[in-house]
Each structure stands twice: as structure tokens, then as C-alpha cells.
C-alpha positions in Angstrom: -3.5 3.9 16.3 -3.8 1.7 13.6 -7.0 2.0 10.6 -7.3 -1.2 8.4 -5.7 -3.3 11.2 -7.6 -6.1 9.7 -6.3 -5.2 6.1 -3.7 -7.3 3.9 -0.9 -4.7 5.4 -2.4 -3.8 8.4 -2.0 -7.1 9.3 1.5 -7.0 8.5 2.3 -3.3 9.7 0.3 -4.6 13.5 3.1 -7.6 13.2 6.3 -5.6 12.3 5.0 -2.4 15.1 4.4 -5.1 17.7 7.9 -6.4 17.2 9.5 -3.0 17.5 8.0 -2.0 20.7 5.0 -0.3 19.9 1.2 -1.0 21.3 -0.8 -0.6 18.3 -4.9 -0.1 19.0 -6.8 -1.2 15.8 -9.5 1.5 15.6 -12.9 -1.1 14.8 -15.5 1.5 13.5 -16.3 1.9 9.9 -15.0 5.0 8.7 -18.3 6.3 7.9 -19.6 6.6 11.1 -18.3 10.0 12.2 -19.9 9.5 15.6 -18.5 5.9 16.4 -15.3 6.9 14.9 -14.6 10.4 17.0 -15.6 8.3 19.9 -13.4 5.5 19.8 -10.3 8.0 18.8 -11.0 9.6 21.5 -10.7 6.6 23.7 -7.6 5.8 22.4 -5.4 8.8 22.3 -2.7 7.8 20.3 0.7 9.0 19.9 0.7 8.3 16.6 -1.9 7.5 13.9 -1.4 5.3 10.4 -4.4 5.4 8.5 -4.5 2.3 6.0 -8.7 1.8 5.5 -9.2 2.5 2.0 -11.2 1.2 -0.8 -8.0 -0.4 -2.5 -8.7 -2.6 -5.5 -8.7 -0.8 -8.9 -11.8 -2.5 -10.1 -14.0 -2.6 -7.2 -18.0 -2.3 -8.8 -19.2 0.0 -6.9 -17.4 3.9 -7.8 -19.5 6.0 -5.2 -16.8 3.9 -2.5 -14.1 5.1 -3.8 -15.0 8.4 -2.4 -17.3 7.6 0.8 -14.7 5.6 2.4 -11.2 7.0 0.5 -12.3 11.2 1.0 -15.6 10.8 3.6 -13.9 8.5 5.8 -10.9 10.2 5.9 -12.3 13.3 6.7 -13.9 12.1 9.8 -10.6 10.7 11.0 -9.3 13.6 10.4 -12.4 15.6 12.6 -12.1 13.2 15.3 -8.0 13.4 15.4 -8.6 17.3 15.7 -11.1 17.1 18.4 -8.7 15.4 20.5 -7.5 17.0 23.8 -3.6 16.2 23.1 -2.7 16.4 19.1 -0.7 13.1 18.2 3.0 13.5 17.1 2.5 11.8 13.6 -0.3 11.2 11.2 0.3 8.9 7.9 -1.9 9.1 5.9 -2.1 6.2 3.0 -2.4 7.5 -0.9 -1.1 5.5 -3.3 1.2 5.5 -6.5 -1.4 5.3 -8.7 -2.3 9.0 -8.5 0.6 9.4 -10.9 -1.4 8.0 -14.0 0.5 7.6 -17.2 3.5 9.5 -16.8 5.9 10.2 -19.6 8.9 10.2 -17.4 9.9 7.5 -15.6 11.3 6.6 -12.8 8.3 8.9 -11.2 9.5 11.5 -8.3 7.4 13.3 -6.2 7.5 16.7 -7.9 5.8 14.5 -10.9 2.0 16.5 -11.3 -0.6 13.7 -10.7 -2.8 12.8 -13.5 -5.0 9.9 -12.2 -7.0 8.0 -14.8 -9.4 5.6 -12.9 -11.7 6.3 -9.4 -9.2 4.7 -7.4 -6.3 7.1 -8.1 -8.6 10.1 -8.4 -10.1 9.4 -4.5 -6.6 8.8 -3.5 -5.6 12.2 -5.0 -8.8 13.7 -3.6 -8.4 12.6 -0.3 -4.8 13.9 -0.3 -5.9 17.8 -1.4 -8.7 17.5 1.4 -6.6 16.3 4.1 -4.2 19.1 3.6 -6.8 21.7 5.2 -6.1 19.9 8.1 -2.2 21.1 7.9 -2.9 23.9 10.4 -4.2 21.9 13.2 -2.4 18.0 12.9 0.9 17.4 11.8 0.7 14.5 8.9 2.2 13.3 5.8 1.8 11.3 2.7 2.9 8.3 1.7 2.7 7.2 -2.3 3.3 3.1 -2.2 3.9 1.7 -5.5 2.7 -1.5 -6.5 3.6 -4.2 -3.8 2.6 -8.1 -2.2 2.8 -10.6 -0.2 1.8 -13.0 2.0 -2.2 -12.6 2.3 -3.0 -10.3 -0.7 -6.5 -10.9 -2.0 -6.2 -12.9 -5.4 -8.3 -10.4 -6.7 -4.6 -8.2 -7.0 -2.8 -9.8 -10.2 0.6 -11.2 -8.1 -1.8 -13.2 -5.9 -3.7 -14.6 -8.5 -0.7 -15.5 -10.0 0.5 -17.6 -7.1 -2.0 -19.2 -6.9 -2.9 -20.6 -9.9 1.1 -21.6 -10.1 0.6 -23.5 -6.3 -2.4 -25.3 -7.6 -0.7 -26.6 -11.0 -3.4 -24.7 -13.0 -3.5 -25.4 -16.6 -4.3 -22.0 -17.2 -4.7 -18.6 -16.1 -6.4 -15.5 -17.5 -5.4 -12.3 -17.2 -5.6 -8.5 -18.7 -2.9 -6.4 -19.9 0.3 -7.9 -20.1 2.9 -5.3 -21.7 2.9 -3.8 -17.7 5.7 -2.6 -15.8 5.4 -2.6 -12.2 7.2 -2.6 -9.2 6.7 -5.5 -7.3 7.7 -4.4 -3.9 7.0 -7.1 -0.3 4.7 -5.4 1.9 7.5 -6.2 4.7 9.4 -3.5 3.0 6.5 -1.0 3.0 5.6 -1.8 6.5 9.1 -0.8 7.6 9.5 2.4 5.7 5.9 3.4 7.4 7.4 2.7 10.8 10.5 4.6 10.1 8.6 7.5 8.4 6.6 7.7 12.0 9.7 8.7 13.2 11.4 11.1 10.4 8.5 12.1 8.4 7.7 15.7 8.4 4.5 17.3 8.4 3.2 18.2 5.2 5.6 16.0 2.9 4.5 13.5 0.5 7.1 9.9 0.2 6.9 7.9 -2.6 7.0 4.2 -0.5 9.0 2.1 -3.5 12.2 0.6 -4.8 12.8 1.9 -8.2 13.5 -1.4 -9.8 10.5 -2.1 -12.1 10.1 -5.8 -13.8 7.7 -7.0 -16.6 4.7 -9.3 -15.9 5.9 -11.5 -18.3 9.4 -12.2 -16.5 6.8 -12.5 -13.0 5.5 -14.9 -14.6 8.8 -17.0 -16.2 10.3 -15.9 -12.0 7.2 -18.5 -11.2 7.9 -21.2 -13.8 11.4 -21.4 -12.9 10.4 -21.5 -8.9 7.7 -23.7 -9.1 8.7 -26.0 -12.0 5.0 -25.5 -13.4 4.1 -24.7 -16.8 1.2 -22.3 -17.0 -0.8 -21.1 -20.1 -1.8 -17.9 -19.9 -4.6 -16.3 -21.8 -5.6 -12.9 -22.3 -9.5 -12.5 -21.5 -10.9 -9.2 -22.5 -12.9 -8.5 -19.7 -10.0 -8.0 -17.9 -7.8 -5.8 -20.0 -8.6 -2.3 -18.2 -9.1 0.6 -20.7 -7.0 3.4 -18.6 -4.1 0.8 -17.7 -1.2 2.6 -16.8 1.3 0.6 -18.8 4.7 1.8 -16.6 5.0 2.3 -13.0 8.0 2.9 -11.1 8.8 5.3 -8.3 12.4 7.5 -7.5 13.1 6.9 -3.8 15.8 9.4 -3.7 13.3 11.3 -1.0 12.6 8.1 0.8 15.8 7.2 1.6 17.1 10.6 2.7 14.5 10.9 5.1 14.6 7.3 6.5 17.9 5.8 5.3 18.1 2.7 3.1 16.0 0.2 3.9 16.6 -3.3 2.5 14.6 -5.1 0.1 13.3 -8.9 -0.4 14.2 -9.7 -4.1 11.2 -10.8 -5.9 12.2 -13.8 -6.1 12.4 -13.8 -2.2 8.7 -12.5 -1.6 7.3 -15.2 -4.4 8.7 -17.9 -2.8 7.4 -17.0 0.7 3.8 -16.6 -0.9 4.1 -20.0 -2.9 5.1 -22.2 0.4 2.1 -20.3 2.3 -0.7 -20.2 -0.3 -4.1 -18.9 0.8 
């Protein structure tokens, strides 16, 4: 049972599940109705649950969202999954890298203490601490994604936007910060590692989803140049340029790969080519 089917990588997850066997039903109520919800988990009784529906983009307007869907919904997925007659063998549950705020050390391991610094990251973090009183009665884990793309990401997220601009031959592009550090992971390789973690993951644990191999925005940017043979200018436009940025972000995946084995990863160069022959 699948939340955010309809999702940049619930799309992709329904794709890669599909091709490894699985059925995968794409639960279609709003996380905040607890009624339509328990109902329709109910109907399904899955095996196993992912939960992807979030509130996911950094600078959405409206902050009270961050928490209704992110903590509120969650919680009554997390009713309705306990109110089932047969318990399902695996729960993921989605947070998100960013709970890790502006860490000191780098690479960033689990163990790291959390120190978000915008609504996003805080809701993610909330939602994590709530869903543990559910530890007694459903067996699920976390996973911690780092910074990733991909075919169908929202230009709103910066590597879209990117791509974009460059498959258009813009003349120019504006963006915020640009000293970041990121990993820049494909969503193919986080849709696998979520499959796999269905399997191995145990109960309580929290997995940082990532790669360890951070890269500059600046050398995204010349990775696009040399690709696309396009010369961009790019501006900085203060209304962009977030006040909390965290400036470095990259994740240890030492307890990844123990867990699940080594998974392969696209090179970046791999996943911005397969977004610049498909743009949106």
C-alpha cells in the first residue's frame, strides 16, 4: 500500500514495485480525512505500507501544512494501520535528510542529533517522534533521503529548474544560494533502496537513503553546459536566497548498505541526461 502514488517518487517507486512483482494499491484519500482514510486501509489490507504523502517543498507558503499533512496525516495512517485486523509486515515511513540542519560534521550518520531549521525539517522530525508511539503496536522504520531528482520533479526543486531552463536555451536563470553542497542522488536509486528496506529494514531503525558523494551547485551547473552545449547566465535574485539554508548536506550510508547491500548508483551525469532528453 502505496501513499503519494501520484507523487514525483511515488510515481517512480509504483514503476520499479510493479516491475519486481509486487501489486501496489495507491491509497486515494487525503490524509486528513481520518474517516476516508481508515476506511480505505481497511479495504486494502496490505502486506506492506510505504508512506510517501508529505508536504515536500522547503518553501511551500502556507506553514500550518507542514504539520496538518506531514504529523496529522500521518497520525491517522498510523490509526487506521493499527485498527486493522492483520498488522502489515513493514511500515516505511518517509522523513527526510533535512532534519539534520546545519551539521558541523559531515558526512552526516544517523547517530548525528537533528537540529532542523525551517517547518519542513521540523514536521519531518515531528512526525518521526510521533510515530514512534506507535512502536508497540506496528512494526515500522525510517528512512532519511538526502537530496535527490529525476525525471518528473517539480521545477519548483532547484535541479529541475535547472534543466529546464538549460533544454529551453534560456538566456538566464535565477536562483538563491549558490555556495551549496548537496547530494544529488536519482530517485531510481531511492526507489530501490525503499524496496529493499521493505524487505531488511527492522522495526524501529532509522536509514539515511543517500550516496555520500556530495557536489557543488556550481559544478551542476558547468555538468549542464558541458551536456547541453548551452551557455546559461545565472543570477542571484534575493528573494530566493533562503535565510536558514543549510549550506552542506551529505549522508554516511555505512547503515544503508549493511542492511540492504550496495545498491548501484546513476552518476549525475547519468540522471541529467535522462531529465534533459525528457523535459517536462
Amino acid at each position: 500500500m502505496l501513499t503519494g502514488a501520484d507523487g514525483f517518487t511515488g510515481r517512480h517507486f509504483v514503476n520499479g514495485a510493479t516491475a519486481a512483482g509486487h501489486t501496489v494499491i495507491a491509497i486515494k484519500s487525503d490524509l486528513k480525512d481520518r474517516d476516508g482514510l481508515k476506511q480505505e486501509i481497511l479495504e486494502a489490507a496490505p502486506d506492506a505500507v510505504v508512506h510517501l504523502a508529505a508536504i515536500s517543498f522547503v518553501g511551500h507558503a502556507d506553514t500550518s501544512a507542514f504539520y496538518d499533512v506531514n504529523v496529522i496525516g500521518t497520525l491517522n495512517l498510523l490509526d487506521g494501520l493499527a485498527a486493522l485486523p492483520r498488522i502489515p509486515q513493514k511500515i516505511l515511513l518517509a522523513s527526510s535528510a533535512n532534519v539534520y540542519g546545519n551539521c558541523e560534521q559531515s558526512p552526516i550518520a544517523e547517530e548525528q542529533a537533528p537540529a532542523p531549521v525551517n517547518h519542513y525539517a521540523m514536521s519531518k522530525l515531528a512526525m518521526e517522534y510521533m510515530a514512534r508511539n506507535y512502536l508497540d503496536r506496528l512494526p515500522l522504520f525510517f528512512v532519511r533521503p538526502f537530496n535527490y531528482t529525476g525525471l518528473g520533479q517539480a521545477e519548483s526543486f532547484l535541479i529541475p529548474k535547472l534543466v529546464a531552463h538549460f533544454a529551453r536555451r534560456a538566456a538566464v536563470v535565477e536562483l538563491g544560494n549558490l555556495d551549496v553542497e548537496r547530494e544529488f542522488n536519482d530517485v531510481r536509486f531511492v526507489c530501490d533502496a525503499y524496496l529493499k528496506l521493505l524487505d531488511k529494514g527492522v522495526s524501529g531503525e532509522v536509514y539515511n537513503v543517500c550516496s555520500g558523494k556530495p557536489v557543488t551547485l556550481k559544478s551542476v551547473i558547468e555538468l549542464l553546459r558541458k551536456i547541453s552545449g548551452h551557455e546559461l547566465e545565472v543570477r542571484v535574485n534575493p528573494a530566493f536566497v533562503r535565510a536558514n539554508e543549510v549550506h552542506r548536506l551529505c549522508g554516511v550510508s555505512t547503515k544503508l548498505e549493511k542492511c540492504i547491500g550496495a545498491l548501484s548508483h546513476p552518476s549525475l551525469e547519468e540522471t541529467l541526461r535522462w531529465m534533459l532528453k525528457n523535459p517536462i
